[in-house]
C-alpha positions in Angstrom: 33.3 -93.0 62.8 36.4 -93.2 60.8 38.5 -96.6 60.7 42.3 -95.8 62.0 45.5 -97.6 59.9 49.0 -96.8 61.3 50.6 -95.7 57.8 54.2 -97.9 56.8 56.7 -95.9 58.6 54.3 -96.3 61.8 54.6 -92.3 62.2 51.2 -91.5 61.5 47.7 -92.6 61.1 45.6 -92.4 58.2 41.9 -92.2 58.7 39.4 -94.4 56.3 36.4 -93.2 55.0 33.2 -95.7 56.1 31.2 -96.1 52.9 27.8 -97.5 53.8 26.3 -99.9 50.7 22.6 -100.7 51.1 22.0 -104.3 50.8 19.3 -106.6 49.3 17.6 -109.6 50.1 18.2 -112.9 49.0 15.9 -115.8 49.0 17.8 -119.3 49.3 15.7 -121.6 46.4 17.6 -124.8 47.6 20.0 -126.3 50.1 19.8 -127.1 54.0 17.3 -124.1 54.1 14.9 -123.4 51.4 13.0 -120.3 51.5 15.8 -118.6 54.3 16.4 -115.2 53.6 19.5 -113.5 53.6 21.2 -109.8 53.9 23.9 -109.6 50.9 25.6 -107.3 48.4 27.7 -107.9 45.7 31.4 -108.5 46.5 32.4 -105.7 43.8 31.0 -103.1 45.8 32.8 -104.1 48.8 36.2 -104.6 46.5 35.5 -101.3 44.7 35.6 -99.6 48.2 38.5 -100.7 49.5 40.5 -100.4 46.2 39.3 -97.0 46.6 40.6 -96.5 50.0 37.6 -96.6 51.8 35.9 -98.6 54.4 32.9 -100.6 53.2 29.9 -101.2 56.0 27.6 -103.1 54.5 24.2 -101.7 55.3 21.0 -104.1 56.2 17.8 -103.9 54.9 15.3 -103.0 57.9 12.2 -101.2 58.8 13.4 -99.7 61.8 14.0 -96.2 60.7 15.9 -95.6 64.0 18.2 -98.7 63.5 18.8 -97.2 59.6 19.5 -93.6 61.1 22.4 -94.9 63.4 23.5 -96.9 60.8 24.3 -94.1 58.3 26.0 -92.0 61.4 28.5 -94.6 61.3 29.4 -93.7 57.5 30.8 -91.1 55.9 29.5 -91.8 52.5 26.9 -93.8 50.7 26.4 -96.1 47.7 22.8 -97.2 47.1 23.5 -99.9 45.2 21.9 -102.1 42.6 18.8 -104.7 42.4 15.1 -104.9 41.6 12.9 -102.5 39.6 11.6 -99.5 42.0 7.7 -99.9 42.5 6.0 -97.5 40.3 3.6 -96.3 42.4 5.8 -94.9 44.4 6.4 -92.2 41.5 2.8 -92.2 40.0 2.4 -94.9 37.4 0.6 -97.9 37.1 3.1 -100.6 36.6 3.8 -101.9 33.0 3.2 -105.6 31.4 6.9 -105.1 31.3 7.9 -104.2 34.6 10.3 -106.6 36.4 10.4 -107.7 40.1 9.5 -105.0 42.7 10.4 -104.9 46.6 8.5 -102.0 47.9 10.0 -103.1 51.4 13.7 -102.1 50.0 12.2 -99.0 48.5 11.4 -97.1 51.3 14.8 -98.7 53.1 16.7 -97.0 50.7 14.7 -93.8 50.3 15.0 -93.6 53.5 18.9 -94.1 53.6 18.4 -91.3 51.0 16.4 -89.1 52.7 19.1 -89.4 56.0 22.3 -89.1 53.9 20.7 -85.7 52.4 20.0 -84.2 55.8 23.6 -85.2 57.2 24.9 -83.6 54.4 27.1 -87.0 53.2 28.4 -87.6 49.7 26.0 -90.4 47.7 26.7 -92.5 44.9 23.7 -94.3 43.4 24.6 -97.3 41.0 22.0 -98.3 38.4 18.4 -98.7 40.7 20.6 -96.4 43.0 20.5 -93.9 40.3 16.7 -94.6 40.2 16.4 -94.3 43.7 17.6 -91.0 44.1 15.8 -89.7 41.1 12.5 -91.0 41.8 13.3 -89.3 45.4 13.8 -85.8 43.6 10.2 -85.9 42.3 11.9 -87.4 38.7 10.2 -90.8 37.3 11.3 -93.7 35.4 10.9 -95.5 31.8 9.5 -98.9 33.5 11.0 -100.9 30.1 13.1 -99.7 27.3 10.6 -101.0 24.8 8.9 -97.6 25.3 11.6 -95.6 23.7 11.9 -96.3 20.0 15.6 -96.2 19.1 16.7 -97.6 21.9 19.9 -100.0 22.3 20.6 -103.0 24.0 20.8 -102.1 27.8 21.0 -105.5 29.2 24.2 -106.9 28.1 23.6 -109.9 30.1 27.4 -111.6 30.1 30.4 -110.4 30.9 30.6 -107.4 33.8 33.5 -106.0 33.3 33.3 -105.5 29.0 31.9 -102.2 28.4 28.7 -102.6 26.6 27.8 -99.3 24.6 29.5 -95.3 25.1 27.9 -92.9 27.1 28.6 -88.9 26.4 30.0 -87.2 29.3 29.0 -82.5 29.4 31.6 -80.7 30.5 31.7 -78.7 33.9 30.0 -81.7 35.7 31.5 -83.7 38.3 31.4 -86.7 36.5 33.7 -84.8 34.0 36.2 -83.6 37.0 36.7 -87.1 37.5 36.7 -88.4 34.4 38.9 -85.8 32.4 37.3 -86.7 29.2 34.1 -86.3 27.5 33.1 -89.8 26.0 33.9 -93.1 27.7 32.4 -96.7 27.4 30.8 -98.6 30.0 29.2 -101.6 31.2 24.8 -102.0 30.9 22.4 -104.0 32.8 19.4 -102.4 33.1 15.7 -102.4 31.3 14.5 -99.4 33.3 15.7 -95.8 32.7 15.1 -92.4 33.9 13.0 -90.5 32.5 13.0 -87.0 34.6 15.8 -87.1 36.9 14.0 -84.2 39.2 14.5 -80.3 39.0 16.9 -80.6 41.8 19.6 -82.8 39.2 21.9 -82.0 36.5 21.6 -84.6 33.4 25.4 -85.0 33.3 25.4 -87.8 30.3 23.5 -89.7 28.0 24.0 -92.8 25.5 24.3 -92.3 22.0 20.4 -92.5 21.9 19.6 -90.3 23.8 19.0 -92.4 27.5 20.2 -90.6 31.0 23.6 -92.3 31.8 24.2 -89.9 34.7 23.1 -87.4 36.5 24.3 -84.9 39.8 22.6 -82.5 42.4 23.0 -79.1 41.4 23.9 -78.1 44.3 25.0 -81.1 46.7 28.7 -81.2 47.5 28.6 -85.0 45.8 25.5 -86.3 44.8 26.3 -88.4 41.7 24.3 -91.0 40.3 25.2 -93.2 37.3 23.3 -95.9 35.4 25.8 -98.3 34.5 27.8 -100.6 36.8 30.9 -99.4 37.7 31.6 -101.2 40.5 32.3 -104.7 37.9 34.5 -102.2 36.0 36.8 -101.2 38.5 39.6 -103.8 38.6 39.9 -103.3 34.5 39.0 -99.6 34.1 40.7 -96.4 35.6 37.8 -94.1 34.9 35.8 -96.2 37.4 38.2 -97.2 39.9 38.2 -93.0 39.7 34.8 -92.9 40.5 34.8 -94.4 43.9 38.0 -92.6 44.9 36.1 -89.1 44.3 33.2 -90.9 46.1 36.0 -91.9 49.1 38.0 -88.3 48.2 34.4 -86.6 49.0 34.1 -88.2 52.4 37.6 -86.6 53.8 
């Protein structure tokens, strides 16, 4: 399904990208209804979208794998987006003392939104746990806590979104570097997890400064891109993202 705009001298119409964004679940702590659940995603993906060009659907969490599959063949793209830590025995580890909040229940949603978007052939962007996501889907794992690197930075900036946090090096020939057009940038960092094997099927495509995997790409996917960072809080202040979800958007015409 595409989305249909009459352009401003009314002589055409431009068609939209749908960009599906795969939600979470929140738990309300207070208020009229303690304990309510509720479907939700940041409003930066949604913003990020559109300044993009696209059409964002936002996508909600189910177990109906039929329901998920119709979903997705209403988009033309995908951005798993960002949230808990990804239950480690879904990639063969015992969980850590330092392992964070799990929701095996939104696992296998969006491996599953994974797993679709890969058999319909549609361009993905995985943002932070995304990223996880779609490694630990390739047969990759994950570093459950920074703490088990030695040398590693600060990856949880914990304030401010949209201030860069640390740089990230970018190899030439990748897609990330089509869209970036340069070879060091600096970006945002909110994470305690990181990939440790991104799967024989990706492309490391950047790392920070000490040595973590900022990015990575299918080797041989049209657009399956996959970063660590956040740049959907970057967007508004930062060309190089904004650029990001416009190849993302670009991908899906």
């Amino acid at each position: 399904m595409h989305i249909e705009c009459n352009d401003r001298k009314g002589a055409e119409k431009v068609k939209k990208p749908v960009i599906g964004i795969s939600t979470n679940i929140i738990i309300d702590s207070g208020g009229m209804f303690p304990g309510y659940h509720r479907s939700y995603v940041n409003r930066d993906y949604i913003r990020s979208v559109l300044a993009a060009g696209g059409v964002p659907v936002m996508l909600p969490m189910t177990d109906d794998k039929e329901a998920v599959k119709q979903a997705l063949s209403l988009c033309q793209g995908l951005i798993l987006s960002g949230g808990q830590d990804v239950y480690p025995l879904y990639y063969g580890q015992e969980p850590h003392r330092a392992l964070g909040e799990v929701c095996p229940e939104r696992d296998d949603f969006d491996y599953e939104l994974y797993r679709l978007a890969r058999e319909m052939d549609i361009p993905v962007l995985g943002i932070c746990r995304g990223a996880q996501i779609i490694a630990t889907a390739e047969g990759g794992s994950l570093y459950q806590d920074l703490c088990l690197i030695d040398g590693a930075f600060k990856h949880s900036q914990g304030h401010s979104p949209s201030m860069p946090s640390h740089h990230i090096s970018v190899e030439k020939g990748s897609k990330l570097h089509d869209i970036f057009k340069a070879e060091r940038i600096a970006v945002n960092s909110f994470h305690h997890q990181a990939v440790s094997e991104a799967g024989a099927n990706m492309r490391v495509t950047a790392r920070s400064d000490d040595g973590i995997i900022e990015a990575f790409e299918h080797r041989t996917a049209d657009f399956v891109l996959a970063v660590q960072w956040h740049p959907e809080m970057m967007y508004a202040s930062d060309e190089y993202m904004l650029d990001l979800f416009k190849a993302l958007v670009d991908n899906c015409k």
